[in-house]
N, C-alpha and C positions, 0 to 999 in steps of 0.2 A: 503399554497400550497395544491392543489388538490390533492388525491390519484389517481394513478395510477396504472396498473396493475402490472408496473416494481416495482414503490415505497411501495405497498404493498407486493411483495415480498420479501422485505427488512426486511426481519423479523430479530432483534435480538433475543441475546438468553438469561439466565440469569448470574448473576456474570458476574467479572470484563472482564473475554475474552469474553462473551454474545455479546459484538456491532460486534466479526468477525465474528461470525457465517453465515451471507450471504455470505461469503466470501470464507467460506470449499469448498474443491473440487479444481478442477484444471482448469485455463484460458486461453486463446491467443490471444493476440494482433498481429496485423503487423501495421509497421507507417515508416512515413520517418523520416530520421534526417539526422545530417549533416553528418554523417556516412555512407549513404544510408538506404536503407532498413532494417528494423528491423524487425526482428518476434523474440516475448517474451510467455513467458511461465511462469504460476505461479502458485503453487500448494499449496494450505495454507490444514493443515491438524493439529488436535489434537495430540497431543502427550505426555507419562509421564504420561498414567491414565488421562488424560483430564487437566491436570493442567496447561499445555502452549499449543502454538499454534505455528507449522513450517511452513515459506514458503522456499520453494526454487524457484530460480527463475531460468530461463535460457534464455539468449539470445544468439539469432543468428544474426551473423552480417556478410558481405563479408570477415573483417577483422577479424575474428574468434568469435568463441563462447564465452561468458563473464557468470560468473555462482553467484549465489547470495546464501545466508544461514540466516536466519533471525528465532531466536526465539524470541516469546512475551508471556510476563505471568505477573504475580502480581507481582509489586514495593510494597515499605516499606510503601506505603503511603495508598496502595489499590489501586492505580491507574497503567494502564499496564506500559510496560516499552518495549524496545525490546532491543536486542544484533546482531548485523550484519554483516555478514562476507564474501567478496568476493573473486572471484579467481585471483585480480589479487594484494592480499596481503593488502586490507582495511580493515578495521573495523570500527565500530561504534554502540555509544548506543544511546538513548533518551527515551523520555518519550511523553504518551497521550496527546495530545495538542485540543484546542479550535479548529474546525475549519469550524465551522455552516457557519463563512461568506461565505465559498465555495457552500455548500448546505447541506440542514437542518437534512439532515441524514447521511452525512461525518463524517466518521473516520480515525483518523489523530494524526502523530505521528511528535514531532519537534528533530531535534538534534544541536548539536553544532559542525561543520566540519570543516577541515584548514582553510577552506577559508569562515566559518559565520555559523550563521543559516540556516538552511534546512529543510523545513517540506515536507512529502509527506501524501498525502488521499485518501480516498476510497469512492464514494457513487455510488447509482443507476444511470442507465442511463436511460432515458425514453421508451427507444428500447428495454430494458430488459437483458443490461450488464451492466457492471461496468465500471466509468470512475476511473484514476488512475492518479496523477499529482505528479511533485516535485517542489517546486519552491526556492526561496532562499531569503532571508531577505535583504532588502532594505534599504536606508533612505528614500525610498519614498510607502514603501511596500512590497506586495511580488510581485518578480517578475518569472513568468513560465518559466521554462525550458523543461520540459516534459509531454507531456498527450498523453497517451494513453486510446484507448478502450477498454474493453475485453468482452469476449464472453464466457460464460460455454462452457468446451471442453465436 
């Protein structure tokens, strides 16, 4: 894949949290879903001295506000890991997952949730945002549930 202006600014950083580093700062999406209109909000920022990384997320939705808590830092193995926590009483953990087949600069975390595997990712857009997906484990694959855009606020 050719360098791009967006994909060169995809700069990671070093050590294990180093691949979110394009990702510090704050974004917003709006998209449709089956809920209507969505506008999301996600703020990934250092924290603890640099040792983990927070996002918070927030969505707006007609049906009210839905709010997200996620840290990610060093597992036992060196590899990230994160801890999840929403407003409407979920949680969840997982760990760093493979997931170049999306695109070659994705970073991407799997979990295991009531209802299966779930990974979601993160890579450049060629427009110079971030795309954002979830999808859920298959017997035939992964199959999408979610992508959104985002845009540096």
């Amino acid at each position: 894949m050719a360098k791009t202006k967006a994909t060169a600014a995809w700069k990671r950083g070093r050590g294990t949290l180093g691949a979110l580093d394009p990702l510090l700062g704050p974004w917003k999406a709006t998209a449709d879903s089956p809920m209507g209109r969505v506008r999301c909000t996600r703020t990934f920022s250092r924290i603890l001295g640099g040792r983990y990384v927070q996002l918070q997320a927030r969505w707006q939705m007609a049906r009210g506000d839905y709010e997200g808590l996620a840290i990610v830092g060093p597992g036992a193995r060196g590899q990230m890991v994160f801890w999840s926590f929403t407003s409407d009483g979920k949680r969840s953990e997982g760990k760093q997952a493979d997931v170049s087949d999306l695109h070659p600069q994705a970073v991407g975390f799997e979990a295991e949730m009531p209802a299966g595997r779930a990974r979601m990712a993160y890579w450049p857009d060629e427009a110079g945002g971030v795309r954002w997906v979830v999808e859920a484990r298959t017997k035939k694959g992964w199959k999408r549930f979610t992508e959104h855009l985002y845009r540096k606020v």
